[in-house]
PLY file of the C-alpha trace (Angstrom):
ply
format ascii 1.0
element vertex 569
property float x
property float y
property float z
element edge 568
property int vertex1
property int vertex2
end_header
12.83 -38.42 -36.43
15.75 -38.73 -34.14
15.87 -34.77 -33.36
11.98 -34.62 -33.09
12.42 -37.47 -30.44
15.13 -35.70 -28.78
13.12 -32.76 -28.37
10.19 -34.63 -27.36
12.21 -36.03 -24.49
13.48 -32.98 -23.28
10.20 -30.99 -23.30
8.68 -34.36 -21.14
11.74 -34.33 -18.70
11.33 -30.23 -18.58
7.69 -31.10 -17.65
8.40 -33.99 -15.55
11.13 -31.88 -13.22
8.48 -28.84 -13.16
5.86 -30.95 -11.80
8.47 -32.22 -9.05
9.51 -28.79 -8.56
6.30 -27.69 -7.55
4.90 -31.13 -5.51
8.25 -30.67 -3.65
8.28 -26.78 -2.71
4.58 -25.43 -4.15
4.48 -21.76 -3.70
7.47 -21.79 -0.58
9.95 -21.95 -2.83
9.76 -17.51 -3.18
10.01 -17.56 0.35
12.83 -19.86 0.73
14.28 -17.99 -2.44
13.92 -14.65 -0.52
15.80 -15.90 2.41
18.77 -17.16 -0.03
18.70 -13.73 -1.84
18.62 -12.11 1.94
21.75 -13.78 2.58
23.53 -12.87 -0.39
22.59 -8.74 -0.28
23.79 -8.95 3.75
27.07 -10.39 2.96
27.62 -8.30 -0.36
27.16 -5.21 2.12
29.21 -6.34 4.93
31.61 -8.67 2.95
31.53 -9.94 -0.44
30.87 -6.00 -2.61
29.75 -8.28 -5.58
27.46 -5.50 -7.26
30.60 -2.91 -6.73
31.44 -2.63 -10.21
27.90 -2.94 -11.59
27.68 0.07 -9.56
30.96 1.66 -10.82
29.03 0.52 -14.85
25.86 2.30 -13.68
27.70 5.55 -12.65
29.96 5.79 -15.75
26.48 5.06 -18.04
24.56 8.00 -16.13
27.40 10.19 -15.86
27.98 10.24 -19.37
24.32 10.63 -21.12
22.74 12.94 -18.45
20.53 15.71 -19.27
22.07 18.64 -17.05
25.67 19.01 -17.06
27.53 22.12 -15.45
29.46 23.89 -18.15
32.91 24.15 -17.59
34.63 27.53 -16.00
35.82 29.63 -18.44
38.38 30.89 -16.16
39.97 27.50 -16.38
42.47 27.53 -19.32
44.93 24.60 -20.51
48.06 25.87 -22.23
48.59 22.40 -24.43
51.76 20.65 -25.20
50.29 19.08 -28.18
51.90 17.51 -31.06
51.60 20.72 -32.93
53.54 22.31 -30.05
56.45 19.46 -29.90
56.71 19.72 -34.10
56.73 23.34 -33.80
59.66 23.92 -31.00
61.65 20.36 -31.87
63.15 22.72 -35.11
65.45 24.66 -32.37
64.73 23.03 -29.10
65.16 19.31 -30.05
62.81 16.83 -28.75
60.91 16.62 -25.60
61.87 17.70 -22.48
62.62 20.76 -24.08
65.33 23.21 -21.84
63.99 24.49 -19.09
64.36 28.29 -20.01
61.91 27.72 -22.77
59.29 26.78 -19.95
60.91 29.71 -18.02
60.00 32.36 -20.70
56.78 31.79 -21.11
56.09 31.85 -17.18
57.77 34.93 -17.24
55.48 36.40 -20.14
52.22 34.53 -18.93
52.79 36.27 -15.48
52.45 39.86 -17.16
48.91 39.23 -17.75
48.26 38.66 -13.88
47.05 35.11 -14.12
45.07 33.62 -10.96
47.57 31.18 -10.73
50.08 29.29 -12.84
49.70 25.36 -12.59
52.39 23.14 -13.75
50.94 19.58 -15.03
54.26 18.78 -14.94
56.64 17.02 -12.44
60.04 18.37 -12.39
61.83 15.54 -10.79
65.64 16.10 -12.26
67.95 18.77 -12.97
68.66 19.29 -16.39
72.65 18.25 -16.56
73.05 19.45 -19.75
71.63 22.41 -19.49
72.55 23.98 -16.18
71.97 27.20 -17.24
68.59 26.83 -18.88
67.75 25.55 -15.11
68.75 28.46 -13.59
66.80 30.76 -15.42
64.14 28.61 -15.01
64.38 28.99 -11.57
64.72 32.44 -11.36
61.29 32.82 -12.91
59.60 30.49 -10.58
61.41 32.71 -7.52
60.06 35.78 -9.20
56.44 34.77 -9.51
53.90 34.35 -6.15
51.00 31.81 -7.70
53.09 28.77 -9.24
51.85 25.49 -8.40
53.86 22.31 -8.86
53.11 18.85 -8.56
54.96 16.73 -6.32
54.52 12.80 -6.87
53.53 10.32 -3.79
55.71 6.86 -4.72
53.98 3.49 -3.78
54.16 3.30 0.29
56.28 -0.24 0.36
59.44 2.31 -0.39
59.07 4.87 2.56
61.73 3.38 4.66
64.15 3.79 1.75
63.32 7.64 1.66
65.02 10.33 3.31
61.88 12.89 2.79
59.84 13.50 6.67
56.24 14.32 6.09
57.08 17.75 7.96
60.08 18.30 5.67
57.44 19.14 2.91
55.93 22.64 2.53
52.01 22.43 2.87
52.13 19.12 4.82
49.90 19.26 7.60
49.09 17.04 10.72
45.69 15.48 10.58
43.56 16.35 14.19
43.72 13.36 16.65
45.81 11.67 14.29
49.01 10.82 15.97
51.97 11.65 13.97
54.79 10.16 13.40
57.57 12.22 13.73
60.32 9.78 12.29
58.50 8.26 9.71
59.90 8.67 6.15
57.91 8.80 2.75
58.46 8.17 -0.90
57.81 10.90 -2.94
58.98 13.14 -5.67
59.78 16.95 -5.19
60.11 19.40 -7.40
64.21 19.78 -8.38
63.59 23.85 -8.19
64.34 25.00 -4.73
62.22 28.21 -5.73
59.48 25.91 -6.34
60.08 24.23 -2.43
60.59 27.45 -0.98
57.23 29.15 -2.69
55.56 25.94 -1.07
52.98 25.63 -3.63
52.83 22.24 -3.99
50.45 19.06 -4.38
49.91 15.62 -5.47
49.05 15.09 -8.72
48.21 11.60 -8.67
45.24 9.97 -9.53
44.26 6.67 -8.31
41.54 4.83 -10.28
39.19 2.27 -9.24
40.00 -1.51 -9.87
38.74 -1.59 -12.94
40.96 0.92 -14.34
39.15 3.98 -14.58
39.50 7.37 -12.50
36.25 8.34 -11.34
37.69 10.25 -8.16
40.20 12.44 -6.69
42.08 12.84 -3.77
42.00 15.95 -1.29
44.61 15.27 0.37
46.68 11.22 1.14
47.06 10.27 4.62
50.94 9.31 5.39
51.42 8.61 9.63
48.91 10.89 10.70
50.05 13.51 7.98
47.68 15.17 5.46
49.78 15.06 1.99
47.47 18.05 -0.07
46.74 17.23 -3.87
47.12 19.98 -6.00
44.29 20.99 -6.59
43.72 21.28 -3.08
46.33 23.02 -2.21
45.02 25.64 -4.77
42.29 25.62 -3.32
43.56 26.84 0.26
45.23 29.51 -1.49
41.90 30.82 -3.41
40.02 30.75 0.17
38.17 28.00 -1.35
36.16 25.57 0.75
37.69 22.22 0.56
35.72 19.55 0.72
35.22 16.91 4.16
36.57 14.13 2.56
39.66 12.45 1.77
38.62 11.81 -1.54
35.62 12.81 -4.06
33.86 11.74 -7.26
34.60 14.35 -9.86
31.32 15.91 -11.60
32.50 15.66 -15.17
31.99 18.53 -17.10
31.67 16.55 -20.73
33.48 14.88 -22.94
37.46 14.86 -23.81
38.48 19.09 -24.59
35.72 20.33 -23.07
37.59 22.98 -21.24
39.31 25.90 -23.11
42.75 24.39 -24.73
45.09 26.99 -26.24
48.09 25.17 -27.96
51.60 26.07 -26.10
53.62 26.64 -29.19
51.12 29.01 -30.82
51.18 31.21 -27.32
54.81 30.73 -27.04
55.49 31.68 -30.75
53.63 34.87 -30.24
54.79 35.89 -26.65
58.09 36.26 -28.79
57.44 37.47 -31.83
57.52 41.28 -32.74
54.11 41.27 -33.99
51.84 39.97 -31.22
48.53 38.71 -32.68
47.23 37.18 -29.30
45.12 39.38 -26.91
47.26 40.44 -24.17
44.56 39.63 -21.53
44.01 36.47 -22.63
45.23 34.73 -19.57
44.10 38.12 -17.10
42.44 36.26 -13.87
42.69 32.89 -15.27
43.85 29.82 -13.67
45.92 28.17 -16.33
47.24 24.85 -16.38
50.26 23.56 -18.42
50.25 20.44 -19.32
49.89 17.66 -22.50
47.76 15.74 -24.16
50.42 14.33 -26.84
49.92 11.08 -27.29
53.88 10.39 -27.63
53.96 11.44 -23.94
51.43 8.64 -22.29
49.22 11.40 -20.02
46.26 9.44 -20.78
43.68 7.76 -18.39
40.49 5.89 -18.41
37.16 7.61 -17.31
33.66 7.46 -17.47
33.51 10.20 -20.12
36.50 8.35 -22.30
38.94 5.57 -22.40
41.36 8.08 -23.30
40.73 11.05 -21.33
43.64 13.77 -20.92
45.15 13.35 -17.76
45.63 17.48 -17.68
41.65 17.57 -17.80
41.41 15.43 -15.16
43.22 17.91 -13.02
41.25 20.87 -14.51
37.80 19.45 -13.99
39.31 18.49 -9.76
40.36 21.71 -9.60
36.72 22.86 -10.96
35.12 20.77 -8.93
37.14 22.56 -5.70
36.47 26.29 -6.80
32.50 25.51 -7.12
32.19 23.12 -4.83
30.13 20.74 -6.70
31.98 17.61 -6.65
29.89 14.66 -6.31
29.00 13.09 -2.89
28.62 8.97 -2.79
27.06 7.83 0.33
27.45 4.90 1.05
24.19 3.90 3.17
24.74 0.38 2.90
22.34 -0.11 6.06
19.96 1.96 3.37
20.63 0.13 0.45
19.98 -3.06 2.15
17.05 -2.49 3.81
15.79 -1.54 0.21
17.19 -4.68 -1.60
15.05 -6.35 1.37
11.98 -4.77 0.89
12.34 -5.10 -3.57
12.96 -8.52 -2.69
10.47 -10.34 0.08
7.81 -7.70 -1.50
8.45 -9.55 -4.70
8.17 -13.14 -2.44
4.95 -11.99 -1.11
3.26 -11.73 -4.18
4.09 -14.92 -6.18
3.56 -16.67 -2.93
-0.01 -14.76 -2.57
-0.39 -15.93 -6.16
-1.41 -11.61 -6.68
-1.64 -12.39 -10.34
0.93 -12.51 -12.93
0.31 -8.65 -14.61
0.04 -7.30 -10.97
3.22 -8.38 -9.93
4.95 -7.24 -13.26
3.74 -4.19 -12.99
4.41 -3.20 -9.42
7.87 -4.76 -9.79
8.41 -2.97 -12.96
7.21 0.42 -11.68
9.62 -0.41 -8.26
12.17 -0.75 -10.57
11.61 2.67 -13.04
11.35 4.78 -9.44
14.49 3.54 -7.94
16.95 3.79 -11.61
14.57 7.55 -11.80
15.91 8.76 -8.24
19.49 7.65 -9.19
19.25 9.50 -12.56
17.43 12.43 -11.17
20.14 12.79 -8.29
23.18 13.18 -10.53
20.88 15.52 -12.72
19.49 17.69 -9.93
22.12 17.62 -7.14
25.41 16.58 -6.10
24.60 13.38 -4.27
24.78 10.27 -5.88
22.13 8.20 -4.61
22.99 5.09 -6.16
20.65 2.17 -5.93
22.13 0.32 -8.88
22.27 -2.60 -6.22
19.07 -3.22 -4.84
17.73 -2.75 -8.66
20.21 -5.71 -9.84
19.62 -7.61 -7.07
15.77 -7.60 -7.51
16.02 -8.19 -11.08
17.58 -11.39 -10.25
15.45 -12.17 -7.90
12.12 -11.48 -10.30
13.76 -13.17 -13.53
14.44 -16.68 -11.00
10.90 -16.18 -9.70
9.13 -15.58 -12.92
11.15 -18.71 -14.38
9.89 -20.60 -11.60
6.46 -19.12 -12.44
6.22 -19.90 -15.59
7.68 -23.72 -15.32
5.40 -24.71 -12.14
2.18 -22.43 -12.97
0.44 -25.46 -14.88
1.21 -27.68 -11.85
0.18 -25.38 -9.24
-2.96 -23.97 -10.35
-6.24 -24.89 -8.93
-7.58 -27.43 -10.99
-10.40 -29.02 -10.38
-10.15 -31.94 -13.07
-6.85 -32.43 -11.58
-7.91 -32.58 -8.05
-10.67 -34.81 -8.53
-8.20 -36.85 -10.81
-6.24 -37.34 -7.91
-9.27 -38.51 -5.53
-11.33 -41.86 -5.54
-14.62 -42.45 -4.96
-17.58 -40.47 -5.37
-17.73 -37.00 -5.48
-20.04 -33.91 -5.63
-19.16 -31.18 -8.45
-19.87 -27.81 -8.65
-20.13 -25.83 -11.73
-20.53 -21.68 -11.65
-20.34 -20.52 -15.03
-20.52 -16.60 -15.41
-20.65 -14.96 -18.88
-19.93 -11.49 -19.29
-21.63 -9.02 -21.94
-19.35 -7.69 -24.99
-21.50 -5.82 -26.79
-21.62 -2.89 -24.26
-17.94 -3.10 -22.66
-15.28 -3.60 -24.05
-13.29 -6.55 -21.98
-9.56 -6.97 -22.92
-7.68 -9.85 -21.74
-6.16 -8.35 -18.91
-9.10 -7.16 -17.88
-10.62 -10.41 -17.64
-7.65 -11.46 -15.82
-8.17 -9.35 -12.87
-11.97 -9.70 -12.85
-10.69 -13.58 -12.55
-8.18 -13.23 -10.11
-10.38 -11.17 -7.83
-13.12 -13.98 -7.82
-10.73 -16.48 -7.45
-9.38 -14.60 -3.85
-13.34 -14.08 -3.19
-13.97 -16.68 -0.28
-12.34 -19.43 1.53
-13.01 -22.61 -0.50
-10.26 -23.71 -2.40
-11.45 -23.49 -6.76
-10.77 -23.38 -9.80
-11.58 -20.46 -11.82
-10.99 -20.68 -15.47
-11.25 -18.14 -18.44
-12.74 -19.19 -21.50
-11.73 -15.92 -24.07
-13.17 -17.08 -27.46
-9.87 -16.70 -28.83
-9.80 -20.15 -30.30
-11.72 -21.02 -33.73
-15.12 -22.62 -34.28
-17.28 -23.71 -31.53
-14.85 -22.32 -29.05
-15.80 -19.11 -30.18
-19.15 -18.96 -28.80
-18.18 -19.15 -24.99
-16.41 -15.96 -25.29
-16.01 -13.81 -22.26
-16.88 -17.00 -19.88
-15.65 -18.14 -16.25
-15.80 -21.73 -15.37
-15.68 -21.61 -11.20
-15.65 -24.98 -9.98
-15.76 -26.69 -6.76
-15.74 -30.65 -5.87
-15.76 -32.52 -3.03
-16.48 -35.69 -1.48
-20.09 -36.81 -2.07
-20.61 -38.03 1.58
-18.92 -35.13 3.53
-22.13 -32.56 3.62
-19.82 -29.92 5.15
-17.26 -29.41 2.73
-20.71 -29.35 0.06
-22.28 -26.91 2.38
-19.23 -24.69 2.21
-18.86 -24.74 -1.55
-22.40 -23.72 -1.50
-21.60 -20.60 0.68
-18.55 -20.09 -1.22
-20.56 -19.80 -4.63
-23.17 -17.36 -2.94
-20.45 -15.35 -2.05
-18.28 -15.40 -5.24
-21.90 -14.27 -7.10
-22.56 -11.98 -4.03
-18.64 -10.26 -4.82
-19.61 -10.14 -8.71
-21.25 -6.67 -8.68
-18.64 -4.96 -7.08
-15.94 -6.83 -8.97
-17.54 -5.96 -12.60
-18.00 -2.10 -11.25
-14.42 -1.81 -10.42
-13.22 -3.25 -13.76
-16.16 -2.82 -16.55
-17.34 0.77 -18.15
-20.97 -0.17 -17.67
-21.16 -3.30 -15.00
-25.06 -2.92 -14.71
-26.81 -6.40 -15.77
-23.36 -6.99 -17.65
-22.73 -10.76 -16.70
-25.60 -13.70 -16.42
-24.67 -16.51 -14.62
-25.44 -20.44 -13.73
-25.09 -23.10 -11.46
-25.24 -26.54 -11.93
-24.41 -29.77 -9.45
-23.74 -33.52 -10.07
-21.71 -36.31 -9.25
-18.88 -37.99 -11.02
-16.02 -40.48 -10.23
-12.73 -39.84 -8.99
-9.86 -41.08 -10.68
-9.05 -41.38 -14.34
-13.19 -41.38 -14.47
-12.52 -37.72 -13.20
-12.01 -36.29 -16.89
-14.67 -37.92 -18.44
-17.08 -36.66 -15.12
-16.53 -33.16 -15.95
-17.05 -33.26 -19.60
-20.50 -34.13 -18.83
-21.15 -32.15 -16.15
-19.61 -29.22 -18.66
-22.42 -30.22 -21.06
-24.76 -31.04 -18.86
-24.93 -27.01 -17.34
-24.61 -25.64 -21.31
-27.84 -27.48 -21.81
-29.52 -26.60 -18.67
-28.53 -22.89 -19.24
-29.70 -22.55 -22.76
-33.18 -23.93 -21.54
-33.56 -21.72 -19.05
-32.00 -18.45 -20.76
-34.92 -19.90 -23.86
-37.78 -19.96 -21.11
-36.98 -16.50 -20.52
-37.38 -15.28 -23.74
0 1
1 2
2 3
3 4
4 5
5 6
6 7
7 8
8 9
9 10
10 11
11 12
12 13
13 14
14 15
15 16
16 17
17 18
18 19
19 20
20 21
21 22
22 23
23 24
24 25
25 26
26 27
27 28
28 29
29 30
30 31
31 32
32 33
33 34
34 35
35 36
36 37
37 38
38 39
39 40
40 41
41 42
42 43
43 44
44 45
45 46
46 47
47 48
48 49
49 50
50 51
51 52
52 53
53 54
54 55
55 56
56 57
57 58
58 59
59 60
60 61
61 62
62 63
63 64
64 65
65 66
66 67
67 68
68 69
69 70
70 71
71 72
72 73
73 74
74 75
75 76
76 77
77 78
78 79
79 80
80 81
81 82
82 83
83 84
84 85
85 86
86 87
87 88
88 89
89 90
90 91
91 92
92 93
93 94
94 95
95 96
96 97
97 98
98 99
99 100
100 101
101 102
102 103
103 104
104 105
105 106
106 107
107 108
108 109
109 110
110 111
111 112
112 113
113 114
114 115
115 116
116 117
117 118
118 119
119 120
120 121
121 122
122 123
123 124
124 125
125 126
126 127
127 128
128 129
129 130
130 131
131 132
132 133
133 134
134 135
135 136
136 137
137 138
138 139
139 140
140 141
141 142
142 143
143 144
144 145
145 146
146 147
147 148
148 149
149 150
150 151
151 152
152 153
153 154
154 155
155 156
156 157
157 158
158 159
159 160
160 161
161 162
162 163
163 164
164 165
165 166
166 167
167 168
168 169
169 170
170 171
171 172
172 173
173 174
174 175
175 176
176 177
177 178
178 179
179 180
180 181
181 182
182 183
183 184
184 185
185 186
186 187
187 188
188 189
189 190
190 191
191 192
192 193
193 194
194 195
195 196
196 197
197 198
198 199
199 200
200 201
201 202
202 203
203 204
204 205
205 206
206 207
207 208
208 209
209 210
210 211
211 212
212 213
213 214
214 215
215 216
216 217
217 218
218 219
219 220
220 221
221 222
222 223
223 224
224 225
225 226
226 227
227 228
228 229
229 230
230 231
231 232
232 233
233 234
234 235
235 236
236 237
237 238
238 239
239 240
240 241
241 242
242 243
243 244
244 245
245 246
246 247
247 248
248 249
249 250
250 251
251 252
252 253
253 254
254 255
255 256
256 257
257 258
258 259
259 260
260 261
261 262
262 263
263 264
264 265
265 266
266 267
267 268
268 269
269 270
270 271
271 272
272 273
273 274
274 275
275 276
276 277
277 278
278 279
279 280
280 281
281 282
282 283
283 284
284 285
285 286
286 287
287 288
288 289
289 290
290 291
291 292
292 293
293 294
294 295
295 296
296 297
297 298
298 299
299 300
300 301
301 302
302 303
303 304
304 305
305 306
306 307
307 308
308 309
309 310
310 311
311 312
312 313
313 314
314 315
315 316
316 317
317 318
318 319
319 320
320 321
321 322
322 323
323 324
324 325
325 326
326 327
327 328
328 329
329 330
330 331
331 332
332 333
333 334
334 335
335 336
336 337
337 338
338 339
339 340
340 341
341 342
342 343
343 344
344 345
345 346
346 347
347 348
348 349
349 350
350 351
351 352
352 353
353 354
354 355
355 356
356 357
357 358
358 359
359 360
360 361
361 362
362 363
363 364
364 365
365 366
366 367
367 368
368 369
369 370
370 371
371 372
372 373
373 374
374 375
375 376
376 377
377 378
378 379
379 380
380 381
381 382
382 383
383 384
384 385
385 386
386 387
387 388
388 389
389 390
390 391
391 392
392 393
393 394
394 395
395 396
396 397
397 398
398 399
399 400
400 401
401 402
402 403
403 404
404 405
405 406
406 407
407 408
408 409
409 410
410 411
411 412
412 413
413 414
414 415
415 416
416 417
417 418
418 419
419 420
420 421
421 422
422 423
423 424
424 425
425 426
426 427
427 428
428 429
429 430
430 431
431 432
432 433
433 434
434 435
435 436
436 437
437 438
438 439
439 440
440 441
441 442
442 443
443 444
444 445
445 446
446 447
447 448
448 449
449 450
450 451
451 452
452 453
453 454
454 455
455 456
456 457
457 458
458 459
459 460
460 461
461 462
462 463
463 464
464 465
465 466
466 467
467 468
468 469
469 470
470 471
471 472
472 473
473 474
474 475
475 476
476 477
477 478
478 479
479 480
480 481
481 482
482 483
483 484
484 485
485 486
486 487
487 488
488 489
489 490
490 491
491 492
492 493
493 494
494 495
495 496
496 497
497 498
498 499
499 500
500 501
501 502
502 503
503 504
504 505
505 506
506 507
507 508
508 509
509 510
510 511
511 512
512 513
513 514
514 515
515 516
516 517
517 518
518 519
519 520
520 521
521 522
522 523
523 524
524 525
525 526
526 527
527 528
528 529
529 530
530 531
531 532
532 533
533 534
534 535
535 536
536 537
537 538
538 539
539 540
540 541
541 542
542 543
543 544
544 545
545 546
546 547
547 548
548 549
549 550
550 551
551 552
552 553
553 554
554 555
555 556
556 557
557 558
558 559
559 560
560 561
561 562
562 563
563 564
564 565
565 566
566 567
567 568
């Protein structure tokens, strides 16, 4: 008993604050909500980026299950350091870093086949001390070739001043246009050890920033150090190809699938035939290829989170940038927040105006629905069909949480606020006149589903300017219930000694009857003679008599219309 009185409680103190709810803000409280939400979307856009990283989830969710996804260039090739590779070559070579001529040999071999270009995934930030030789040969291989890329590494800005390295001291720096420069600035980076490598000048970043969450969803074109243009790698590739680079300072990469998606070719198998005798490996394999050396051993941490994987190769990453470059189809992110606003706006005072308008509960869920399926559509469809990501992940949230507070609200007031005319005579004294329109609607030759009825009953209840109650009787419930099936109660009441207000329920009837026809041909197969009708008038009592005054008057007008519908026949 305690728990069923507990319960009870609650479910009275729900009702109790619903019922204050709506006698303190009645149908203002979307608009008031609307102007709260209003705030919130203009400072997210200007300030607060709340919706940022349910952006960032959106993106990563579409990215990875879309329907059209651009197939990888087969002229992109990834000569793997893989565990196979390090097992194979630790026998004579020890363990990683293996000597430098080892790397130098197969350059040397790789560049008979007339590659595109050679691409290091490696950083080569220290000379070899035990192995000075190995790093001349090395060297010599790099000096002999004329399409080696190397990656240089930009070092966290709070450790410029202890560098020594001028952006104009590094080959394929260039100034940015009406950008001063800074001639005597310094910057922390990483070159290549090889002085063949400096002097060929083929060199970029290779670092990837990710977002704050953790995960690399874009990649630079080039870092900005005092009003100098730092190139990454694959954009400095890119200016060598005659590639257009793109107008940005950074882009989203346009994933080309999942983890090994491009062509991976293990580096000791190549290197174990480029010296053996008996070559089994085409000798064209790597003929007008880009090809990218790099690893995706786990022992040696080149790993990063991204939409496609939590553990994507970091050598891919590069590959699919420098993709991206060559074809041009990395993806563009506009921002448009004055765009995105201006729709979270209209999704969200749209919403207002119809639960304030009362438009009817399956109207408004399915407008707002179908708002919602068109705006998550044109984001899928624009990372399908193009490469501008038209992201309205936003407004969609936004509404949502706009609609699920409203609906709540809704559902926990809609008892309190409806017109009801028991209620509203409840809450009068005196003497009052009732009206009683009951309509009944013919089943046997349409077939009228609840929501249906629903909208025949909301339009009557909008039909003229008398405030009513309009009531739905389905014949869903058993026994004698069952035979008012398909029925509207409309009913009116007002004070028994103001003739005006009774004169204007009495045009308001003749015009909800007058509205009837063209309601029941808008919403009914065959509306022709499908609803009889009848109207009955009395008095009652206001007050707690008010209950007892309609029950009457309910079977009063049953009475009266069963005499008259047996007169007929």
């Amino acid at each position: 008993m305690t728990w069923k009185l507990l319960i009870s409680r609650i479910l009275k103190a729900r009702e109790h604050l619903a019922e204050k709810l709506a006698q303190l803000w009645k149908h203002s409280f979307y608009l008031y909500l609307a102007g709260l939400f209003s705030v919130f979307a203009v400072l997210d856009a200007t300030v607060l980026h709340a919706t940022s990283e349910l952006r960032q989830t959106a993106f990563d969710t579409m990215v990875r299950h879309r329907l059209i996804v651009p197939a990888p260039d087969p002229d992109i090739v990834i000569v793997d350091i893989d565990e196979a590779s390090l097992a194979a070559l630790a026998q004579e070579y020890g363990r990683w870093p293996w000597p430098r001529q080892v790397l130098g040999e197969f350059l040397e071999n790789i560049e008979k086949q007339q590659p595109k270009a050679v691409v290091f995934d490696i950083l080569f930030s220290d000379a070899d001390v035990y192995n000075p030789d190995s790093d001349a040969y090395f060297d010599a291989a790099i000096a002999n070739t004329s399409n080696t890329y190397f990656p240089m590494l930009r070092l966290d800005p709070s450790a410029d001043s202890l560098s020594q390295i001028k952006p104009a001291m590094i080959p394929g720096v260039t100034p940015l246009p009406d950008v001063p420069q800074d001639e005597n600035a310094t910057v922390a980076m990483v070159l290549p050890h090889f002085q063949s490598a400096l002097d060929g000048g083929r060199l970029g970043l290779h670092n990837i920033y990710p977002d704050s969450d953790g995960v690399a969803r874009r990649y630079s074109v080039y870092r900005e150090a005092y009003g100098w243009a730092l190139p990454s790698l694959p954009a400095r590739i890119a200016r060598d190809q005659g590639w257009p680079e793109p107008d940005a300072q950074q882009v989203m990469l346009n994933w080309r699938g999942k983890p090994f998606t491009y062509r991976y070719v293990s580096f000791g198998d190549v290197y174990a035939d480029m010296t053996s005798q008996n070559k089994k490996r085409a000798q064209d394999e790597f003929k007008n290829k880009i090809v990218i050396i790099g690893s995706t051993a786990p022992s040696l941490f080149d790993i990063k989170a991204t939409p496609m994987d939590r553990l994507f190769p970091g050598v891919e990453i590069l590959a699919t940038a420098i993709d991206n470059f060559k074809h041009g189809d990395s993806l563009r992110y506009p921002e448009g927040r004055v765009w995105y606003l201006l729709i979270t706006l209209t999704i969200v005072w749209l919403t207002a105006w119809g639960f304030y308008r009362n438009a009817g509960r399956d109207k408004i869920d399915r407008l707002f629905g179908l708002s919602q399926i068109i705006l998550i559509a044109i984001t899928y469809a624009s990372i399908n069909l193009t490469t501008v990501y038209i992201n309205l992940t936003g407004p969609v949230t936004v509404g949502l949480a706009f609609f699920t507070i409203a609906r709540l609200y809704a559902m926990a007031t809609g008892k309190a606020l409806e017109q009801n005319m028991v209620r509203a005579a409840t809450a009068r004294s005196g003497e009052l006149q009732a009206t009683l329109l009951l309509i009944r609607l013919d089943s046997e030759r349409n077939v009228i589903r609840t929501a249906v009825l629903e909208k025949i009953r909301h339009a009557l209840e909008k039909t003229g300017l008398a405030t009513k109650s309009v009531e739905v009787l389905t014949g869903d419930q058993k026994g004698l219930w069952d035979l008012f099936e398909n029925t509207l109660a409309i009913s009116w009441v007002a004070a028994a000694d103001d003739p005006d207000a009774q004169e204007a329920i009495r045009h308001d009837a003749e015009a909800v009857l007058a509205a009837l026809t063209t309601v029941l041909q808008r919403h009914l197969a065959q509306p022709d003679n499908a609803a009889s009708h009848f109207v009955h008038r009395g008095r009652l009592d206001g007050g707690a008599a008010a209950a007892a005054g309609w029950r009457t008057m309910f079977a009063e007008a049953l009475l009266e219309w069963d005499r008259q519908e047996n007169k007929r026949t």
